[in-house]
N, C-alpha and C positions, 0 to 999 in steps of 0.2 A: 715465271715468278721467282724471286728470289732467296723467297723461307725454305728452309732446309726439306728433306722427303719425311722427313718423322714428323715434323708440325705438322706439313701441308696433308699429312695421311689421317692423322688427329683430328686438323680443323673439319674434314669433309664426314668424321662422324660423330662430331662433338658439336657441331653449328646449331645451337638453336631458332631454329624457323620462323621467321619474321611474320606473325599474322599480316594475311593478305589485306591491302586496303579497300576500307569501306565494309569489314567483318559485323557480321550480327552477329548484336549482344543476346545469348542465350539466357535470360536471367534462373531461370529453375536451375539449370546446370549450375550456373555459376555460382548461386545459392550451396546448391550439394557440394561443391569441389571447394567453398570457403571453410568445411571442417576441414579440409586437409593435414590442416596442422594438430588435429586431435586423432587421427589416423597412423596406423605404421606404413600400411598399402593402400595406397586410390587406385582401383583395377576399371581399366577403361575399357568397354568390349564392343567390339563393331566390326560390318565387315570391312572390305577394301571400299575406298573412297566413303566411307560414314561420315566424313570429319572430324577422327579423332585428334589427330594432330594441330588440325584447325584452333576446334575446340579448346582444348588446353594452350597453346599460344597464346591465342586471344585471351585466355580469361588470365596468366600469367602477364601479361600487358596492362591487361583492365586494374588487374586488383594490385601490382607492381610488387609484386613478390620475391623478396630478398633470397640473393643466396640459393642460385636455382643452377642446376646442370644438365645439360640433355645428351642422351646418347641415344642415335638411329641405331637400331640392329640390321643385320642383314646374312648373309652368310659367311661372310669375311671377316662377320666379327663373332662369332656364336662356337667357338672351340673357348674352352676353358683357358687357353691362356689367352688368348689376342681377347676375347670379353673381359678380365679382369687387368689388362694390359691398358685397354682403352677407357675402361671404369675407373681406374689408380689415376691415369692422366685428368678425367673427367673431375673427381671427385679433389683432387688437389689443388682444384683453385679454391676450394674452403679452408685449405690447411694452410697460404701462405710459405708454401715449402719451396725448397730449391731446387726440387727433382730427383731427389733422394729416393724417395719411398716409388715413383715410379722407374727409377734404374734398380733399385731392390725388386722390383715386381717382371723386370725385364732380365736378371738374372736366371729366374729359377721359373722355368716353363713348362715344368713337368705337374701333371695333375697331381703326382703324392706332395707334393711341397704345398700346393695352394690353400691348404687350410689351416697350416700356417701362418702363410702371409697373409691371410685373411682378418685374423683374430689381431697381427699388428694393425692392420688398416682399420680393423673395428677399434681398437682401444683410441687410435689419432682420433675419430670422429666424432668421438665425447665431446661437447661442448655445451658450453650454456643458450647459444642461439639455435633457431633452427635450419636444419639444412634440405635440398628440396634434390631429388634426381630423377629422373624422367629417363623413361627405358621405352621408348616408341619401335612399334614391332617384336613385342619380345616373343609372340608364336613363333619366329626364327631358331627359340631354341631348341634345340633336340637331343646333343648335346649329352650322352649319362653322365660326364666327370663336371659339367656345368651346372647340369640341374642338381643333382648332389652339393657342389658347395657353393650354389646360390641359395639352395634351402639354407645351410648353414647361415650363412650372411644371415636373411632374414632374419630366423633364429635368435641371432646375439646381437643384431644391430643395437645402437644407440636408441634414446627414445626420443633425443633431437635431431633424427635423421628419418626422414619420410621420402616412399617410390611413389611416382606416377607410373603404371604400368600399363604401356597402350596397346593391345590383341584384336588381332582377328578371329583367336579363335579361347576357347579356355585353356584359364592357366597353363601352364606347362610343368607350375613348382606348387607342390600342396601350402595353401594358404589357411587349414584349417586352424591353426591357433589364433590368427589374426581374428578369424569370423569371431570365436568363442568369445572372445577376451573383448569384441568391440572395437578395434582398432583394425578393419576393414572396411572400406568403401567401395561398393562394388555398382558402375554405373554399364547397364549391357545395352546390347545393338538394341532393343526395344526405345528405351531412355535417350538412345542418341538420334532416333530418326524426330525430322523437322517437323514443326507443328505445320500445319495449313499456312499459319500467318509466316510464321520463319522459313518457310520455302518462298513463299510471296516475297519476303522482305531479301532473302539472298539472292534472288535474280533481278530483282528493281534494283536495291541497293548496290550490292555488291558488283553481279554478274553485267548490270545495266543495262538491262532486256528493255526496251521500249516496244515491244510489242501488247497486242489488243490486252484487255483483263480475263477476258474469254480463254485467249490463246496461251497466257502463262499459268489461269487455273488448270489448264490443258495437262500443261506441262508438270507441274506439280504433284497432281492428281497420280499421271502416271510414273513422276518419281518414287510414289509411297514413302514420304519422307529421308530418302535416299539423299544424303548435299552429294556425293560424287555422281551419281545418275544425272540430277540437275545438272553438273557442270561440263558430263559429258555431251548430253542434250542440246544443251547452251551452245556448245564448241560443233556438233553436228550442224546443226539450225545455221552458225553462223558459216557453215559450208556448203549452205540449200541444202543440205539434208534431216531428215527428222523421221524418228520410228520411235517415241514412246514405249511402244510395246518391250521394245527389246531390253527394257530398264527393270522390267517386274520380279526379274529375281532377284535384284535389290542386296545379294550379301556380297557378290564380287561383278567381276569387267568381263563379260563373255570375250574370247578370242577373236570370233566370227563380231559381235559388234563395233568392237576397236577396228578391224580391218576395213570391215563395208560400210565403216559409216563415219570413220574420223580420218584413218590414214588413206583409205583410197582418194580422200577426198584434198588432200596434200599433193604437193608438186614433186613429182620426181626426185627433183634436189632434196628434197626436205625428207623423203623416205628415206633416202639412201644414206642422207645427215643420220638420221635415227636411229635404222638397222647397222650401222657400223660407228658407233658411239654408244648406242645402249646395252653393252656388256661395258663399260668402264665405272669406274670406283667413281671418278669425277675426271673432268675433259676441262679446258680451256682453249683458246686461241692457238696457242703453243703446239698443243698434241695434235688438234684440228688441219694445222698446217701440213702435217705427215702424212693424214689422211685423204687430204682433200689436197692435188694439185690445185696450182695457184688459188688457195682460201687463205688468203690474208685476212688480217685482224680486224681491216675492216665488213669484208664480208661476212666473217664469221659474228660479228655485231648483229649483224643484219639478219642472219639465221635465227639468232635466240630472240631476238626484238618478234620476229615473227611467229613461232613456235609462241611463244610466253600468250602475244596476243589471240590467238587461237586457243588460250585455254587449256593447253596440253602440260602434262604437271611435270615442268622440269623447276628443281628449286636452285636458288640461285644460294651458293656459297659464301661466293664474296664477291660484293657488286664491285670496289675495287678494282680488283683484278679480273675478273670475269672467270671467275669456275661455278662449274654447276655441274650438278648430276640429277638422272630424274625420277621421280616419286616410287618406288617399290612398285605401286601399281602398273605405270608404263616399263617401267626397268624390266620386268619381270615379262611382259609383251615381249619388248625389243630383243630380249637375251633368245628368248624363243626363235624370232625370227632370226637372230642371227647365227644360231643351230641349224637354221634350215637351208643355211649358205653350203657351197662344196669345202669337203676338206681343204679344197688350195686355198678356195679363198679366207679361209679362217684361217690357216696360217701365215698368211700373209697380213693379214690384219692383226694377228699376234705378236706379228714380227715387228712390223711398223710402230706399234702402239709401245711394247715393250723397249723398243729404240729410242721412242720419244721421252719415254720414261728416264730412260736409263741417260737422257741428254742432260735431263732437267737432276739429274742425281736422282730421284727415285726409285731405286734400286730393289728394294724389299718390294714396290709398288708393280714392279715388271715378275721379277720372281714367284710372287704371287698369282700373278698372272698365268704365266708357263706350267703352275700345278695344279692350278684349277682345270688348264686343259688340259691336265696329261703331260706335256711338253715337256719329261724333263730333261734332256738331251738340252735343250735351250736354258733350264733351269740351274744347270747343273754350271751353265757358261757365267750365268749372271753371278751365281755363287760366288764363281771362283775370283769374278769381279769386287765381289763384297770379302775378300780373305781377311779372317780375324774378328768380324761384327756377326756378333751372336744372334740377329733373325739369322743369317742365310745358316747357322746350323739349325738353327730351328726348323725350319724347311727340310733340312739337308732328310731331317727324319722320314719325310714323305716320301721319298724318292726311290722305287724300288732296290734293293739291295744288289740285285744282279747287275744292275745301271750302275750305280754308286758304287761297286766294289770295282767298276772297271777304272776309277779315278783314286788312286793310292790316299794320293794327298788329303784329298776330300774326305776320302772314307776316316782316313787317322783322324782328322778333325774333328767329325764325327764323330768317334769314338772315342775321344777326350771329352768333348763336350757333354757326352750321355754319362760319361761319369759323374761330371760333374755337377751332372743334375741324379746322379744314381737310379740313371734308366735303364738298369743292367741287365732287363730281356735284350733292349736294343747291343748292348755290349755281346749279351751272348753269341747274338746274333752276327755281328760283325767278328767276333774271334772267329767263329766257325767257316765264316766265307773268306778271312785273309787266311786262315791254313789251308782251306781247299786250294784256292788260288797261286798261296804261294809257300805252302809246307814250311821246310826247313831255313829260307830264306831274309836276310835281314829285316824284310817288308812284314814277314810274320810276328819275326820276335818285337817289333813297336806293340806291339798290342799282346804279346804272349806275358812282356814283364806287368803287367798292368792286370795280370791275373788275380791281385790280392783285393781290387777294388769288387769286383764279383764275385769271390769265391769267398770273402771275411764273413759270412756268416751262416757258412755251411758248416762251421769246426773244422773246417780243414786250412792247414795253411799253403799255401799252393808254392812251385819251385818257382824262382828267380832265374831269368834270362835277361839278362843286362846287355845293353849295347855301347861302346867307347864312342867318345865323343865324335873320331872318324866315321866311326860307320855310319853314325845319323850323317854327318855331311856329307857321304855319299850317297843319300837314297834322296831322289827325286824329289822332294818337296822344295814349297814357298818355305819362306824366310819363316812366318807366325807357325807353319807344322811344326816345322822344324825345333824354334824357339819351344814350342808347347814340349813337344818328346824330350828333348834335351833336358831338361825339367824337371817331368816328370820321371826321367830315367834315371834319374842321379837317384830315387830311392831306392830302386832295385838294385844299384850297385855300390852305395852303403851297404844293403843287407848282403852282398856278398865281400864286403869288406872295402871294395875298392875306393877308398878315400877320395884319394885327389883325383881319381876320374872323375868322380861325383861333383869336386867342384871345378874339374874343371870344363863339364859337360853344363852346370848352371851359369858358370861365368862366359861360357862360348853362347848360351839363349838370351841372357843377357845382352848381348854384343849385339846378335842376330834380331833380336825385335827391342833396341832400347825404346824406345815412343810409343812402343804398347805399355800403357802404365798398367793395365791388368797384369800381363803375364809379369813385369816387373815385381808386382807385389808377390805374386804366387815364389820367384824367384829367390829375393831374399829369403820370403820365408823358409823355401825351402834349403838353402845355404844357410841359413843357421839353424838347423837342424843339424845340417853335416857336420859342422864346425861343434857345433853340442855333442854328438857324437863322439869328438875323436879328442875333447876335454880343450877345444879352444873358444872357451865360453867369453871370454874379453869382444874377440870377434865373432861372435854368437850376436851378445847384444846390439854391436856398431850393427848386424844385417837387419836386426826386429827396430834399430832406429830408421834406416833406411826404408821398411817396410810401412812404417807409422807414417813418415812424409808422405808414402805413397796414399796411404788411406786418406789425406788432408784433400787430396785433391781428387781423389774415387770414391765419392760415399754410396756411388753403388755397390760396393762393396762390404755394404755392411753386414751383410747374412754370412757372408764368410770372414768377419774381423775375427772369429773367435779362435781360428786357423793363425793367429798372428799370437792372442790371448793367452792360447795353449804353448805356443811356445814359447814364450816369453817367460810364463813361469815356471817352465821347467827349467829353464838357465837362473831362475832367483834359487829355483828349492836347490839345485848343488852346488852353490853359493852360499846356502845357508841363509840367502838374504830372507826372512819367512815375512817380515809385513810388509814389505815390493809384493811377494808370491800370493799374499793374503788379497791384497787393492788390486792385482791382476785377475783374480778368480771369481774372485766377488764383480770386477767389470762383467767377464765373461757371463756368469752367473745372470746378470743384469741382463745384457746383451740379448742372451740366450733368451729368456722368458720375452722382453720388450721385441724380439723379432720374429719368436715362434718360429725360426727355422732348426727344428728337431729331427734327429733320426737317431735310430740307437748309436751310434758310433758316437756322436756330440754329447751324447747323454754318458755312455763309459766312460770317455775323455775327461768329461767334468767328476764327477764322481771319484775317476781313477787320481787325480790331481789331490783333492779332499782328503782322499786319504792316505795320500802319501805325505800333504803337510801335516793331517793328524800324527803320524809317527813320527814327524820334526820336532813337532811339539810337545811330547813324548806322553802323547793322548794315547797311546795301545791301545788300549780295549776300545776306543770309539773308530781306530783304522781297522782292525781287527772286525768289525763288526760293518765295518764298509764294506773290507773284501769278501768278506760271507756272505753280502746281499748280493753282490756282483755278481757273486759265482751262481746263486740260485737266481736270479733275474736274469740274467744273460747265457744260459744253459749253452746256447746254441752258439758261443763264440768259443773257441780254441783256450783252454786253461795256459797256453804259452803266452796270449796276451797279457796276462798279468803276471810275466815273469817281476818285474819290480815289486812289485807289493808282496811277491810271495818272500821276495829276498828280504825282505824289510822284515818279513811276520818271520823269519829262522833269523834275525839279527836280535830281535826281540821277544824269541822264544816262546812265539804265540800262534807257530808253522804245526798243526797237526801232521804225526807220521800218514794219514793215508792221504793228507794233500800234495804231503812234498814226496810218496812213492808215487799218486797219479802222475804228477811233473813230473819225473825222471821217467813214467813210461810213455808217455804222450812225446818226449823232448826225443828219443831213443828214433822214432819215425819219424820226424823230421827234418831231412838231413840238411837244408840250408840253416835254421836254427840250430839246429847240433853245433853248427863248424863260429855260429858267431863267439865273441869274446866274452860279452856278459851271460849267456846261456851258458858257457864253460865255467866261465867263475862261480854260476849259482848251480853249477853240477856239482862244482868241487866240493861245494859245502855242504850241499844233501849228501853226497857218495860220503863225506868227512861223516858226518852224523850217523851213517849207517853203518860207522867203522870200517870203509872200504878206505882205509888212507893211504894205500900208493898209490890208488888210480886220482885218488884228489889231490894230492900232490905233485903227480904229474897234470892235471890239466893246469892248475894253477903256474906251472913252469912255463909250457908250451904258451900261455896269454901273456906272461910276462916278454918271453921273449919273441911273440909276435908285435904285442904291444910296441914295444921299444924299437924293432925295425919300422914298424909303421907310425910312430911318432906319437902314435894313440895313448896323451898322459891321461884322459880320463879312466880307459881298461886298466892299466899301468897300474895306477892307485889303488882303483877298486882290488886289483888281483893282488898286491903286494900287502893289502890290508889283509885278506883272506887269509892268505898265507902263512902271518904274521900271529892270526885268530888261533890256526889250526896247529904252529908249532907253539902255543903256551896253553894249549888246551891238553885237557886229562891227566891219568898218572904220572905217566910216561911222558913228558916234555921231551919233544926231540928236538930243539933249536937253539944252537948256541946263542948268548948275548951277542954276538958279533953281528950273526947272520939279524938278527931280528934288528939290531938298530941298523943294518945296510939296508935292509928293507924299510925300514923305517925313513931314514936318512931320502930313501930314494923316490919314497912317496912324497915328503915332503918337498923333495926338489921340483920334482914334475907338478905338483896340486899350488904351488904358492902364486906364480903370476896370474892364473886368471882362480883363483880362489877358491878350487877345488875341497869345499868341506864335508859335503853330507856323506862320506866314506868314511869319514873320520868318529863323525857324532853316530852315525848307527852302530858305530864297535865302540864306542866310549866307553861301556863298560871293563873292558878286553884291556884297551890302549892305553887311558890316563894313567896307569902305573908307569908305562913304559914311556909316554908320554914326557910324564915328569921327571924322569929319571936319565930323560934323552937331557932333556933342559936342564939339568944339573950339570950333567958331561960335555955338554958342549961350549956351556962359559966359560969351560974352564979346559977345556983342548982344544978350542976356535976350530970346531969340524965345522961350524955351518959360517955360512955369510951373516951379515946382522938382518937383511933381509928376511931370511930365511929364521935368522930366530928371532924376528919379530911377529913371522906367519905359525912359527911353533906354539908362542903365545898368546895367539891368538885363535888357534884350532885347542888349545887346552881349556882357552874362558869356553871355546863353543861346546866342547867337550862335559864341561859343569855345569852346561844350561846358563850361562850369563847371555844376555841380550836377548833369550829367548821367551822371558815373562811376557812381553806386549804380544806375542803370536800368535799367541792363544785365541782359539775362535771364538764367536759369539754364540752363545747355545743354539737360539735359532734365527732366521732371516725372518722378517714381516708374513712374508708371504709363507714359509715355512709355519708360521704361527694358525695362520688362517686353514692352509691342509690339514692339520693336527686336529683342527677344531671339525673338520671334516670329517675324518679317520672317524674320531669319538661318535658321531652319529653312524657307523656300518655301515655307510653307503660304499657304492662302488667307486673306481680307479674314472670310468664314465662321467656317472653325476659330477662328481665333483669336478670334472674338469668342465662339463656344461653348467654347473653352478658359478665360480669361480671365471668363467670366461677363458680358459686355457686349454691347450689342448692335451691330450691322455700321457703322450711323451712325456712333457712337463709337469704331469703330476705325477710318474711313475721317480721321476729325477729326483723332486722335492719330496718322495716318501721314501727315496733309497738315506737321502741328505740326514730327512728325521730318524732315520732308523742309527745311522753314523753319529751324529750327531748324542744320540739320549744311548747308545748303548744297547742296541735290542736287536732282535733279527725275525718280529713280526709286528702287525698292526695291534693287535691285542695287547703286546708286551709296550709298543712305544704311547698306547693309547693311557695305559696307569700306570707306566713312568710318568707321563705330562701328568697327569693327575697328582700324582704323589710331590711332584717338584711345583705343583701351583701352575702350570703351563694352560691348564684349562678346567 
């Protein structure tokens, strides 16, 4: 075939099943199943071979039923991500979409994410028509992290979205609200066996039994209204064989009657067709060929032409092209039987079957394979076939770690990828076997610097172990490890200072995987980080432009755009650009809610951003009351992380003495933080306040003239303003006019080309004297270029607040409106996020926002604010 392994993996459990021809009309059922559409769940119960699938076809044909989907379960699809993998695919030919929401959904394959992405997938389904999806077999689940946010789903679905749910056995997911509320339909194996007449009628009609009227009441009689007994009977009879009796337990396919009375009664060929095809997902001509010397395509024709006629339930996929797989009930035989093969021979049928796959591109369809049985020596090969394509790390997960740590490459991949779904038992797990493995060696420090992503919410900040961009090119990896570490390395060696390693370890991953348009995005963004970093925000922006093309053409990548979001408006806020920073957060903000992909980290990010534009804006009391929710909502993250906001709240004298002595004694043990440039600058100025001013004046020295050998104008600025603070501060003035406009003179040199302000506007207090009084002496001693005092005059207007009227937030967002109305009734952080449709993340976000926002720092206090201001 020529469709790609991900279609052709889809179509064979998305095909909805052709009612067989010449189908009797059930009318009582059909009657029952026409409330469907007043229904949340239609619960279909029967055993094996009942006809429930029959059933539902047919009356889906009968009654011509818009806007239908069907998804077969089976065990290949019943893990919480491959189920809601094949559901997204399933359910998106209602939404007309481009494949967005199912490459979002093929992202994030970790059970904490999924209920998230759920609540996105529930809001797209809102529509004014209704929608119809059929879950045939769903007793396959078993599944805890499935049946947990499948209940969900239910729970918040739409009410123009309706299950067909087809079981062998009862539910698997409590259906109890559905019964209460009336909107359950529950039809069981009682309801589904054949009347007298409708067994009559499906062996005349259907089956086209011409035998005596004697000999088919015979047969009926001992179906007990069984349609798969009937049609195994049918298929016996038309082998000369026939045993009635063996039909009376009626809820499933005895072992012992399928073998001694249908397949004994098959040729050779045809068993042997069976027992080595029926462990396959779906088979055609193609794979058949590997299996079967000389079985050409027209033989293999001839095979299915004969099986089909015989009765035997193999359904057919796509008459087309000739794929099929066969009915759960024979599949489920065959797999048996071909357990009872010797180990050679099942891996040699592994072998072959996985080869064929892997001819045809079906790569994921082979891999699959190899871990179902064990195999992953074989699993581990196909992987490294798939390098870069996120099932085989999905996979990778399965794979014993003793096995997978024997493969470096693999493993690193692996344990990129678990970050980046924030699987960090899985992480912990793989740090601990690359140290056993390889202690002190390069191969450990890939995954030692990566310590911040596991260790960010224990309050501790963990040490950086950075590697140059040589050493990654000499550890054994592919080209995409490679490109990934490279990357991801450059943050560890910002945080130990090292600049241009950093870019020049992104711009060598870059090189290394340019045509991964994924790792490109993560790339830029991360390069302009760097570039933000070290005050070359001009080329800060050119990376988040470069990073945007990238999103044009990845819209799988929309759960992490907000990684582009976040930084982008940290290069507007020290710029001073505030309504670019304002339309970028407010995207974010957007984003955020509309994709429910939440974790705390996303949620401090945003928050942390809020309020650092409220101090731009020279809101105080509502940043000020930001960073007080922070601090008590996020107990469990390190007080270093909000070194910026605390330097904001001591520029604006709203820094409490025992928060800015906690930070100096927290900063005191941390020795990679200690040594950074802005952790020294916002030492200098606590140690300044505490009247320790030689040790603050020398750390301020030591930045400056770090700064300046490393080119770092952003540090530069900020340390030359400090400096600037602390000699016109108190009695005693210790700073001559000289020094202070050389410091002056020198900040503004360094902040003017890529428009270095927000150092300037948080000392504005401090400055505009000297400010102004620079711009008097310079028109008239030509110290500066015109350039230069055209940027003078233009950090003094930003200085006075000119162009910062429009900044100014909106008290509250829509949805912020609706939480507050929430808050006012005392329910909890829960309800309302099950009232509301969102999840607890997102309402912990929107109640930090209200609290920032009205000035308060609890529910009580923001609840009669809003009252008092008309808010509710």
């Amino acid at each position: 075939m020529e469709h790609s392994s991900e279609i052709l993996l889809l179509t064979t459990k998305l095909k909805i099943p052709a009612p067989r021809k010449n189908y009797i009309v059930r009318q009582a059922l059909f009657d029952k199943l026409s409330l469907c559409a007043d229904m949340n769940i239609t619960f279909i119960s029967g055993g094996a071979g009942t006809g429930k699938t029959t059933l539902l076809s047919s009356f889906l044909q009968e009654k011509k039923l818009k806007k239908v989907c069907w998804m077969s379960l089976d065990a290949a699809v019943t893990n919480v991500y491959s189920f809601w993998l094949y559901f997204t695919a399933a359910v998106s030919s209602f939404l007309e979409e481009d494949g967005s929401l199912l490459q979002l959904m093929r992202m994030n394959s970790e059970a904490s994410h999924m209920e998230n992405l759920l609540i996105t997938l529930i809001n797209r389904l809102w529509a004014e028509e209704d929608y119809y999806m059929v879950l045939d077999d769903i007793h396959c689940i078993r599944d805890a992290a499935l049946i947990k946010t499948f209940e969900f789903f239910i729970g918040a679905m739409p009410a123009n979205f309706h299950f067909f749910l087809l079981s062998r056995e009862d539910p698997p997911v409590y259906l109890g609200p559905q019964a209460v509320a009336g909107r359950l339909l529950f039809i069981d194996s009682k309801q589904m066996q054949l009347s007298r007449e409708e067994g009559l009628n499906f062996l005349k009609k259907t089956m086209k039994l011409e035998d005596s009227e004697e000999e088919l009441n015979q047969l009926n009689s001992y179906a007990e209204g069984w349609i798969g007994g009937l049609q195994l009977a049918a298929a016996a009879k038309a082998a000369g064989k026939y045993s009635g009796q063996l039909l009376r337990a009626g809820g499933g396919i005895a072992s012992e009657y399928l073998t001694r009375e249908i397949i004994a009664a098959l040729t050779e060929e045809e068993r042997d067709f069976l027992t080595k095809t029926g462990y396959l997902s779906y088979f055609d001509a193609e794979i058949c060929s590997k299996l079967f010397p000389n079985f050409a395509e027209p033989e293999f024709k001839q095979m299915m032409e004969g099986l089909i006629e015989k009765n035997l339930f193999v359904i057919c996929l796509d008459d087309e092209r000739g794929v099929y797989r066969y009915h759960n009930i024979l599949s489920e035989y065959l797999t048996q039987q071909f357990h009872s093969l010797s180990e050679e021979q099942k891996a040699r049928l592994y072998q072959t079957t996985a080869q064929a796959f892997l001819e045809k591109g079906d790569y994921e369809e082979a891999l699959r394979e190899y871990c179902e049985a064990g195999n992953y020596p074989e699993a581990l090969r196909v992987a490294r076939l798939m390098e870069g394509k996120l099932e085989a790390w999905n996979y990778l997960n399965q794979v014993p770690l003793e096995l997978l740590a024997k493969d470096a490459d693999l493993t690193a991949q692996c344990f990129i990828y678990n970050i980046g779904n924030l699987n960090l038992e899985r992480c912990r797990m793989i740090y601990d076997k690359y140290r056993e493995l390889y202690g002190d060696s390069d191969l450990f420090n890939i995954v030692s610097f990566a310590e911040v992503y596991f260790k960010q919410g224990d309050g501790v900040l963990p040490q950086y172990t950075a590697l140059t961009a040589e050493q990654i090119e000499h550890i054994p990896f592919g080209p995409v490890a490679k490109a990934m570490l490279l990357i991801e390395n450059a943050a560890a060696l910002v945080e130990v200072m090292k600049y241009e390693e950093a870019e020049k370890c992104i711009l060598k991953g870059l090189k290394t995987a340019d045509s991964n348009a994924f790792i490109s995005f993560f790339a830029y963004n991360q390069l302009g980080q760097v570039y933000e970093e070290v005050g070359r925000l001009n080329d800060s922006l050119l990376c988040y432009a470069k990073s945007k093309e990238k999103l044009k053409s990845l819209e799988m990548l929309m759960c992490v755009e907000t990684n582009y979001h976040f930084g982008l408006a940290g290069v507007y806020l020290r710029r001073m650009e505030l309504d670019k920073a304002k339309d970028i957060l407010e995207q974010a903000r957007v984003l955020l809610e509309k994709q429910h992909i939440r974790i705390d980290l996303t949620d401090i990010t945003l928050i942390y951003h809020l309020a650092e534009m409220s101090f731009l804006c020279g809101e105080n009391d509502t940043a000020a009351s930001y960073v007080e929710n922070m601090i008590s909502e996020y107990s469990n993250y390190s007080i270093l992380t909000l070194a910026r906001l605390i330097y904001e709240l001591e520029c604006t004298e709203k820094l409490s003495d025992i928060l800015g002595n906690n930070f100096l004694k927290e900063l005191e043990t941390a020795e990679n933080y200690r040594i950074q440039p802005f952790m020294r600058i916002l030492r200098a100025r606590l140690l300044f306040k505490r009247g320790e001013t030689e040790e603050a004046f020398q750390e301020t020295d030591d930045v400056l003239t770090f700064s300046r050998l490393q080119h770092n104008k952003l540090r530069l600025v900020e340390a030359g303003i400090v400096k600037i603070y602390m000699l016109l501060q108190g009695e005693n003035k210790t700073g001559s006019q000289r020094e202070i406009n050389n410091l002056l003179l020198e900040a503004l040199h360094y902040a003017r080309e890529d428009r270095i302000l927000m150092p300037f506007y948080l000392d504005r207090k401090t400055l505009l004297p000297v400010l102004r009084e620079l711009s008097a002496q310079a028109g008239k001693r030509n110290l500066m270029s015109p350039q230069e005092m055209e940027f003078l005059r233009d950090t003094i207007g930003i200085c006075e607040g000119q162009g910062l009227e429009t900044s100014k937030s909106e008290l509250l967002s829509a949805r912020e409106y609706e939480v507050l109305k929430e808050l006012a009734k005392g329910i909890t952080n829960r309800e309302i996020a099950e009232k509301l449709c969102i999840s607890q993340a997102t309402v912990k976000t929107h109640v930090l926002s209200i609290y920032g926002k009205l000035g308060v720092s609890s529910r009580m206090l923001a609840v009669d604010k809003g009252r008092k201001d008309g808010l509710i």
